[in-house]
DSSP file (Angstrom, degrees, kcal/mol; ACC not computed):
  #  RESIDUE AA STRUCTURE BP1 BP2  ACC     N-H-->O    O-->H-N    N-H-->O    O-->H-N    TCO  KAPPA ALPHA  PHI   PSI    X-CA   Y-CA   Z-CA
    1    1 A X              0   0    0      0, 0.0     2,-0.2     0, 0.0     0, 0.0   0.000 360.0 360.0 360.0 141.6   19.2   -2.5  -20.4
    2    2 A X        -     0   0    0      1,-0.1     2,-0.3     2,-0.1     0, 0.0  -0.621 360.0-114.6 -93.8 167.5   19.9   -1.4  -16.9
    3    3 A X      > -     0   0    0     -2,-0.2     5,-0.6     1,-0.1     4,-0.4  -0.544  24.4-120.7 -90.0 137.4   22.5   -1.9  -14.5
    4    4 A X  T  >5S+     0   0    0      1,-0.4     4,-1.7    -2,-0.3     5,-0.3   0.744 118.9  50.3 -35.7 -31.9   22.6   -3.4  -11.7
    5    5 A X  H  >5S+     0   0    0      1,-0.2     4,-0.6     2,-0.2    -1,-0.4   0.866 106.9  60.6 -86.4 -42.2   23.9    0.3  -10.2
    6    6 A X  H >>5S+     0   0    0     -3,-0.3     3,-1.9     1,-0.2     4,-1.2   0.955 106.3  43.0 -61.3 -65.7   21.1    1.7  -12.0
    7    7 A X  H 3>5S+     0   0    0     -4,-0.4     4,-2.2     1,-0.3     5,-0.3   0.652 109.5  51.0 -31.5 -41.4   18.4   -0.3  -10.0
    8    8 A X  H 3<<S+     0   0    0     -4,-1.7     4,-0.4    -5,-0.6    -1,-0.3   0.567 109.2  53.9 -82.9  -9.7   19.6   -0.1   -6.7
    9    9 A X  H <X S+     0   0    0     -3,-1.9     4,-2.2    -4,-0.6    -2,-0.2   0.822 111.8  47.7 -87.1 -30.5   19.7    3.8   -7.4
   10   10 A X  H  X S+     0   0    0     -4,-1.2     4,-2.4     2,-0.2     5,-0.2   0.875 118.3  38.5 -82.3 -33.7   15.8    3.5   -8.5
   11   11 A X  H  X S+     0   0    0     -4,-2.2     4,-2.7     2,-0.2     5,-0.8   0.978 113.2  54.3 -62.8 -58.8   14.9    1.5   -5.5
   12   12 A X  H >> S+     0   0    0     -4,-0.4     4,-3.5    -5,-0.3     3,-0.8   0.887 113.2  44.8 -23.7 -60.9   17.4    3.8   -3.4
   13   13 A X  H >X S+     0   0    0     -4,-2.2     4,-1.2     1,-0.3     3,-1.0   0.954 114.3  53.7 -55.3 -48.7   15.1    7.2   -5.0
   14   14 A X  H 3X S+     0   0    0     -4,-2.4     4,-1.1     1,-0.3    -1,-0.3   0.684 110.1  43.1 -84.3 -13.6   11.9    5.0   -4.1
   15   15 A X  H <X S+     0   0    0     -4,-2.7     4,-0.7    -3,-0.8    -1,-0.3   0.750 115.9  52.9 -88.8 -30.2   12.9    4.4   -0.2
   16   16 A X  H << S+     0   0    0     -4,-3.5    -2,-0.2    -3,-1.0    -1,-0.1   0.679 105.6  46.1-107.7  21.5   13.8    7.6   -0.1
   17   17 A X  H >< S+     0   0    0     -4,-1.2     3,-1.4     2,-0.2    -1,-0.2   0.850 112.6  55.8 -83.4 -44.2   10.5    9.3   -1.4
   18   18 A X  H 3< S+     0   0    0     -4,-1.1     3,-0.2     1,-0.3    -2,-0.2   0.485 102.3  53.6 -35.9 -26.8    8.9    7.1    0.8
   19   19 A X  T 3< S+     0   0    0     -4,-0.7    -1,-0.3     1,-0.1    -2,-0.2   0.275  90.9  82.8-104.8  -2.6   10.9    8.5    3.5
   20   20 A X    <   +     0   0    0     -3,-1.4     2,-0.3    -5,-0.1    -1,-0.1   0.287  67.5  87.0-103.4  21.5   10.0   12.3    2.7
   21   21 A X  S >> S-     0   0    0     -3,-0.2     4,-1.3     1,-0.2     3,-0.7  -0.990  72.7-138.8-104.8 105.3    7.0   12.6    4.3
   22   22 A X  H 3> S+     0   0    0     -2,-0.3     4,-3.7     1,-0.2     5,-0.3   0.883 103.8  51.6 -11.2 -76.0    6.8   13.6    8.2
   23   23 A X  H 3> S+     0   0    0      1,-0.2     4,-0.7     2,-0.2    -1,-0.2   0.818 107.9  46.9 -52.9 -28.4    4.1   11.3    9.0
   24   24 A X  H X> S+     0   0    0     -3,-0.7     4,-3.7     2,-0.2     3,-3.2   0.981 114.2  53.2 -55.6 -61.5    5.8    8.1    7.4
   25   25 A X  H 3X S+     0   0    0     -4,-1.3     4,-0.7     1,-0.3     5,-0.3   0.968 107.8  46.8 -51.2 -38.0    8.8    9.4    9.4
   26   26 A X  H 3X S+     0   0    0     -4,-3.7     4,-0.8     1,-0.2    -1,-0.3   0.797 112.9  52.6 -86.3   0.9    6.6    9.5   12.8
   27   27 A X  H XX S+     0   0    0     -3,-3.2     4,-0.9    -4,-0.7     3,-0.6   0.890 109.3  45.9 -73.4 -52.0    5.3    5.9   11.9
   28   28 A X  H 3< S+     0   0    0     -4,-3.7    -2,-0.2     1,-0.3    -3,-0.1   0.465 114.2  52.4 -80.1  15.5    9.1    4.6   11.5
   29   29 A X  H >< S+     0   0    0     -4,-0.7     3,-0.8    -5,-0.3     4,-0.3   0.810 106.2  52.1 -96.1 -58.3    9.7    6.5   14.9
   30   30 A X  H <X S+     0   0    0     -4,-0.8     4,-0.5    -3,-0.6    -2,-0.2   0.558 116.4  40.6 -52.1 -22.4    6.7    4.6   16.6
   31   31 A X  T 3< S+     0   0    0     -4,-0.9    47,-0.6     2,-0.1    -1,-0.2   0.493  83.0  93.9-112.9   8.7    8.2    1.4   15.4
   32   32 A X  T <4 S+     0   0    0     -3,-0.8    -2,-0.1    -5,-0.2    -1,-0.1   0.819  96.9  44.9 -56.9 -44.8   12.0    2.3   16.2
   33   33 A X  T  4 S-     0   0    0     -4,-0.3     2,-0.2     1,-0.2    -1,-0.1   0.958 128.0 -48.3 -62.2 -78.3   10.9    0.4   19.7
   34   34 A X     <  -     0   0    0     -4,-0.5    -1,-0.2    42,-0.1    42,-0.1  -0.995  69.0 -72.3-159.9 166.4    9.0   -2.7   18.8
   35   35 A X        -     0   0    0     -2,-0.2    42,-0.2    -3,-0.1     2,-0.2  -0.462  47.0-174.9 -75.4 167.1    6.1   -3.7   16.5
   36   36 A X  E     -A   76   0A   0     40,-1.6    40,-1.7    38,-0.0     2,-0.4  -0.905  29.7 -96.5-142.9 173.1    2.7   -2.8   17.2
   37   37 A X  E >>  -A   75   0A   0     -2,-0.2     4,-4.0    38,-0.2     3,-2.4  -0.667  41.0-110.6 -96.0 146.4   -0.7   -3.3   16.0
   38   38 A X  H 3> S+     0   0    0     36,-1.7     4,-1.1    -2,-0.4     5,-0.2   0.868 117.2  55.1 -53.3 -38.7   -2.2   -0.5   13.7
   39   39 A X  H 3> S+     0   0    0     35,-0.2     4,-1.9     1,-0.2    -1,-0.3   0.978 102.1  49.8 -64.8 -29.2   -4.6    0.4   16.4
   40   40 A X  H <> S+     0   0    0     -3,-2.4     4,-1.5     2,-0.2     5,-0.5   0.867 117.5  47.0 -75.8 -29.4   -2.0    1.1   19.0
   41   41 A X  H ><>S+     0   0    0     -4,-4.0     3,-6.2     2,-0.2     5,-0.6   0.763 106.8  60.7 -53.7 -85.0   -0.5    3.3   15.9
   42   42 A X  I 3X>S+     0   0    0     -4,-1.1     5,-1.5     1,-0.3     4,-0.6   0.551 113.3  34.5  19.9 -85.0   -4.0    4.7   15.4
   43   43 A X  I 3<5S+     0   0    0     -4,-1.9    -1,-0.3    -5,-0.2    -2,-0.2   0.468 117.3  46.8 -76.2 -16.5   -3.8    6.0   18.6
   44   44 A X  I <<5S+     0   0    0     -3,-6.2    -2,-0.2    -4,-1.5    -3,-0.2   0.857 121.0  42.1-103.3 -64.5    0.0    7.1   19.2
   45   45 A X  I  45S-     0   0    0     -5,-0.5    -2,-0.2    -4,-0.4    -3,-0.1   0.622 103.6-144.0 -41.4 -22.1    0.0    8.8   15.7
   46   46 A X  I  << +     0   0    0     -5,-0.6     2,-0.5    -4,-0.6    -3,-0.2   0.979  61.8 123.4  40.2  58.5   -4.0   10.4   16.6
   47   47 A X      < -     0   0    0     -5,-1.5     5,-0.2    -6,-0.1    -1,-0.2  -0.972  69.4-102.3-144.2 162.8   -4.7    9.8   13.0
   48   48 A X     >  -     0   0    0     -2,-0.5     4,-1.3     1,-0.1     5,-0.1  -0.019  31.2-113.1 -55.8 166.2   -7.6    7.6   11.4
   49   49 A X  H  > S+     0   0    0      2,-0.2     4,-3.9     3,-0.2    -1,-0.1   0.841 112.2  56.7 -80.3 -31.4   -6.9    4.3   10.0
   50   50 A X  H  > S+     0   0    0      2,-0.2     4,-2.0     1,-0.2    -1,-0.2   0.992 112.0  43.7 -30.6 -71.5   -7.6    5.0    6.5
   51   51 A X  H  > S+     0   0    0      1,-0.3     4,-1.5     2,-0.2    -2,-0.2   0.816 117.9  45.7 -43.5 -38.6   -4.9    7.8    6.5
   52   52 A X  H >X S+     0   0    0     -4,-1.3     3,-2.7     1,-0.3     4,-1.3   0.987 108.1  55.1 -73.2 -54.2   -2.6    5.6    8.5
   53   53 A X  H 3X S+     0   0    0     -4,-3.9     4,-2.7     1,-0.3     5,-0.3   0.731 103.6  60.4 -34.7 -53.8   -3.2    2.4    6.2
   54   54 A X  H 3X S+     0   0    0     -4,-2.0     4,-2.1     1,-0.3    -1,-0.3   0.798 109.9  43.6 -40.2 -56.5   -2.2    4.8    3.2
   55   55 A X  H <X S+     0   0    0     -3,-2.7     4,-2.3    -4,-1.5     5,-0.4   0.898 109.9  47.5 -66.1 -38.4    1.0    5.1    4.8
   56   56 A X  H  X S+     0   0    0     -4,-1.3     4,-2.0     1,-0.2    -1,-0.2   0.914 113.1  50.8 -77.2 -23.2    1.9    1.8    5.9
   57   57 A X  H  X S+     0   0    0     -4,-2.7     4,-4.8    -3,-0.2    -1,-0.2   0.934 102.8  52.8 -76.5 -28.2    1.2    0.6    3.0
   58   58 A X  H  X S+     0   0    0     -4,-2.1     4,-1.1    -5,-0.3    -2,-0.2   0.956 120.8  46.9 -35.3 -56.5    3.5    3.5    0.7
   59   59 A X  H  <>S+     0   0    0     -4,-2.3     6,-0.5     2,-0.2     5,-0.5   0.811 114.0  41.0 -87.4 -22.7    6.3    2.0    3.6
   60   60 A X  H ><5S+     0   0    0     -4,-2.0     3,-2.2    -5,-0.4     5,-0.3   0.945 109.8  63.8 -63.9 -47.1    5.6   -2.0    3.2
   61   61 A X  H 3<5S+     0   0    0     -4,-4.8    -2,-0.2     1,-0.3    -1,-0.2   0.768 109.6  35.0 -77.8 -21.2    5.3   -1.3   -0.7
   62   62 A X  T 3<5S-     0   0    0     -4,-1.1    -1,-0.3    -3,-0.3    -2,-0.1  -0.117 126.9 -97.6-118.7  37.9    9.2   -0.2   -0.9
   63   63 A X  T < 5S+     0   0    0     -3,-2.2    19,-0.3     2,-0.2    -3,-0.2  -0.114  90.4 121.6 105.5  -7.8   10.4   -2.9    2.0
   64   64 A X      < +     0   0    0     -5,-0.5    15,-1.8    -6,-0.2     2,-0.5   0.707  69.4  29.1 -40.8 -31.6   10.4   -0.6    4.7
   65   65 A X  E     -B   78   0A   0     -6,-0.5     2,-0.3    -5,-0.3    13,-0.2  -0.830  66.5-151.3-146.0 156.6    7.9   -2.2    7.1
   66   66 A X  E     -B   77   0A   0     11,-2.1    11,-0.8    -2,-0.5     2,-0.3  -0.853  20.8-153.8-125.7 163.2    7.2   -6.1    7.5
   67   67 A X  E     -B   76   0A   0     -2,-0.3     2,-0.3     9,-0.2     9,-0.2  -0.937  10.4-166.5-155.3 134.9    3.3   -7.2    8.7
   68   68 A X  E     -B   75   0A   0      7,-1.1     7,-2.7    -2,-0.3     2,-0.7  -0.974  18.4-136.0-122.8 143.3    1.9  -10.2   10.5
   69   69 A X  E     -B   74   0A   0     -2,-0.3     2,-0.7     5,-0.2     5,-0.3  -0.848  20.5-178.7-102.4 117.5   -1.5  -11.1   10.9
   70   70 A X  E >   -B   73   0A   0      3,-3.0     3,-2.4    -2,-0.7    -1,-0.0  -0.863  65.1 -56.6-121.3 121.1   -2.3  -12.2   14.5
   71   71 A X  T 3  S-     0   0    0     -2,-0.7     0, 0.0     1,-0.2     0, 0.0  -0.404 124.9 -17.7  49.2-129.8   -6.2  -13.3   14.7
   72   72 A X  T 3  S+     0   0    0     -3,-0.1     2,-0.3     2,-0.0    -1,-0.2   0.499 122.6  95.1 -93.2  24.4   -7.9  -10.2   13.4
   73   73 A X  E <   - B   0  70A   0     -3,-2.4    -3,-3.0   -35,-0.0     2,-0.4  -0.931  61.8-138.4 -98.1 105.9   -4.8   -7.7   14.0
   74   74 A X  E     - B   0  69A   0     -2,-0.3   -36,-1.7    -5,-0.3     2,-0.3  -0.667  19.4-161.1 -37.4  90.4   -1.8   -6.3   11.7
   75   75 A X  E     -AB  37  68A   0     -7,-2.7    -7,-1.1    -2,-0.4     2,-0.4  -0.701   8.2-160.4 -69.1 131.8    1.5   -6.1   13.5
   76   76 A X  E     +AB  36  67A   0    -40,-1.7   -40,-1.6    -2,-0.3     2,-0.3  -0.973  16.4 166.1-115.3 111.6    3.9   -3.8   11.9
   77   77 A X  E     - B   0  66A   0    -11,-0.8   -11,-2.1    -2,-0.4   -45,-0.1  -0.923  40.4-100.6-132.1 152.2    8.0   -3.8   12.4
   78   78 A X  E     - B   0  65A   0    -47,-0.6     2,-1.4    -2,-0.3   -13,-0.2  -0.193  33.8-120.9 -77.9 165.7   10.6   -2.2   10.6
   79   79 A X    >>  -     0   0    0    -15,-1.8     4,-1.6     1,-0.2     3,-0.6  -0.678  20.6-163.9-110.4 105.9   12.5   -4.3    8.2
   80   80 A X  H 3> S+     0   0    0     -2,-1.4     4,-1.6     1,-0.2    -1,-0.2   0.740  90.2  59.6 -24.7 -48.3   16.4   -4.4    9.0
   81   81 A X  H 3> S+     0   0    0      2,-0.2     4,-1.4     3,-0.2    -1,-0.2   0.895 112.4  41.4 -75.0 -47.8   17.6   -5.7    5.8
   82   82 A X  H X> S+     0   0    0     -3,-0.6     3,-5.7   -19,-0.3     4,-2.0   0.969 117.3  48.6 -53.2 -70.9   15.8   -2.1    4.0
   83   83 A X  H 3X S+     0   0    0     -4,-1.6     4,-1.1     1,-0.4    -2,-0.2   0.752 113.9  48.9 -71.9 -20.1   17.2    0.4    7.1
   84   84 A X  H 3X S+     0   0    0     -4,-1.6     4,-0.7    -5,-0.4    -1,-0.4   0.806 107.8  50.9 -92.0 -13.7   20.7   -1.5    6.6
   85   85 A X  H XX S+     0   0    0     -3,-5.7     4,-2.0    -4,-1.4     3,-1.2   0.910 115.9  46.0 -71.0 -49.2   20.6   -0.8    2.5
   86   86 A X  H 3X S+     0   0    0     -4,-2.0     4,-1.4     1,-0.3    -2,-0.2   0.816 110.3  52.4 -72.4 -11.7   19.9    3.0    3.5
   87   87 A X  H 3X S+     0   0    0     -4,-1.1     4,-1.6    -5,-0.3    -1,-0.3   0.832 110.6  47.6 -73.0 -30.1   22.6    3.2    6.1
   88   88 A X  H << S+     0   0    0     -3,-1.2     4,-0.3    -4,-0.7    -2,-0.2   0.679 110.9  49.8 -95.6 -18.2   24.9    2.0    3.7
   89   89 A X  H >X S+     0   0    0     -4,-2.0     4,-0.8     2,-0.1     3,-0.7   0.882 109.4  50.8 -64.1 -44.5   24.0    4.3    1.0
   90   90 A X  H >< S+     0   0    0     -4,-1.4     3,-0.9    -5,-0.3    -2,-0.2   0.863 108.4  58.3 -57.4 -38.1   24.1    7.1    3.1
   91   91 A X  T 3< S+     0   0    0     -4,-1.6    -1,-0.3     1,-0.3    -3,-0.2   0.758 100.5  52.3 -71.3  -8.9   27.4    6.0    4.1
   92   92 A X  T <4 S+     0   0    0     -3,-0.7    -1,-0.3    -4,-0.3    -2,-0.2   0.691  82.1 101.6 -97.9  -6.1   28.8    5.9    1.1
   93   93 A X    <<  -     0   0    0     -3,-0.9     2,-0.5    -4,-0.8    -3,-0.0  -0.359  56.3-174.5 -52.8 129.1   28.0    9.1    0.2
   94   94 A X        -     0   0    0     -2,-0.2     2,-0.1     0, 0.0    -2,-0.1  -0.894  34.2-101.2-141.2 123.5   30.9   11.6    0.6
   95   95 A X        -     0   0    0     -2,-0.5     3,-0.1     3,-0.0    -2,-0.0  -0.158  46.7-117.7 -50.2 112.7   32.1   14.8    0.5
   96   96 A X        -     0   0    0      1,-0.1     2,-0.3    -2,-0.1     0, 0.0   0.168  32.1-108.5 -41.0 169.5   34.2   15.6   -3.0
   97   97 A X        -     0   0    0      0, 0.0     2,-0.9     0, 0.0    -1,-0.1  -0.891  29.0-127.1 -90.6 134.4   37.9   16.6   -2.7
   98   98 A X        -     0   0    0     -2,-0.3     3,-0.1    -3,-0.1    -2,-0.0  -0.614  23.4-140.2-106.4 108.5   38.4   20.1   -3.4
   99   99 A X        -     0   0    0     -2,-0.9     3,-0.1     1,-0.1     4,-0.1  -0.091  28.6 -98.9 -71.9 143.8   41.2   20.4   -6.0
  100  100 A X    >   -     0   0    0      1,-0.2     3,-0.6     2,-0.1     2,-0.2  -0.248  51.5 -89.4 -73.3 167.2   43.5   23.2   -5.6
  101  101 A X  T 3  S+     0   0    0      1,-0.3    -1,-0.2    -3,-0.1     3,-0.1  -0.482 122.4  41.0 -92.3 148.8   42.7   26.1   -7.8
  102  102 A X  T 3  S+     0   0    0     -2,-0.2    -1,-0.3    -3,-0.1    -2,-0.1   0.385  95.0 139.4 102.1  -2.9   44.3   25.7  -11.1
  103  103 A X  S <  S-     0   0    0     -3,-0.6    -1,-0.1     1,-0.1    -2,-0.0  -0.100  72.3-103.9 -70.9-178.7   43.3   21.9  -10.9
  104  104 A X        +     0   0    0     -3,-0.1    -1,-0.1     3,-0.0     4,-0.1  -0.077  64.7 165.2-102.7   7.0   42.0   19.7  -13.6
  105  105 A X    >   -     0   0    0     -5,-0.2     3,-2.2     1,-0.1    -7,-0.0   0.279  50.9-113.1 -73.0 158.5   38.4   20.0  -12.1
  106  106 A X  T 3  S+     0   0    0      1,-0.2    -1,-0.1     2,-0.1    -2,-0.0   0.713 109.6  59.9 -68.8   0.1   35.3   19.0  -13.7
  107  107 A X  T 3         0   0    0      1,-0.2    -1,-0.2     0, 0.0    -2,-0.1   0.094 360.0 360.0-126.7  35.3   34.0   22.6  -13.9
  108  108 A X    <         0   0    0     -3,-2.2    -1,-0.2    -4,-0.1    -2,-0.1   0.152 360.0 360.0 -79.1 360.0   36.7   24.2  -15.9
């Protein structure tokens, strides 16, 4: 069964596959500001709405992006609570400590 540390490592890989694309990245760039509706994306992005949909939905499906429906229009904002789990992964990330030579090190 997995652990809790295993799950939050598979979501972790799945935000950050999500994240490996340029254009996803020039959506979450466009919404760094405020949300907007998928036409003003449309139009800042220049790329059709199919393509875009494909992406916004790849970044709503792994929590990245939030949507509201206002009449017949799709607002799109980034979702805090995701960009603060990947800040805090990132943070925790660290450079090893480099054992003097003659150490006990794992690659001995």
């Amino acid at each position: 069964m997995p652990t809790s540390k295993t799950k939050d490592l598979r979501k972790t890989a799945r935000l950050f596959h999500a994240l490996a694309d340029e254009t996803r990245l020039r959506v979450i760039d466009c919404l760094l500001a405020c949300e907007q509706c998928v036409c003003d994306l449309t139009e800042d992005l220049r790329m059709s709405q199919p393509l875009l949909s494909f992406h916004l939905k790849t970044l709503k499906d792994v929590g990245l992006l939030r949507d509201r429906r206002e009449g017949r229009w799709i607002y799109y904002s980034l979702n805090p609570e995701t960009l603060e789990e990947i800040r805090e992964f990132v943070q925790s990330l660290k450079a090893p400590k480099q054992e003097a030579k003659g150490g006990t090190g794992c690659c001995e």
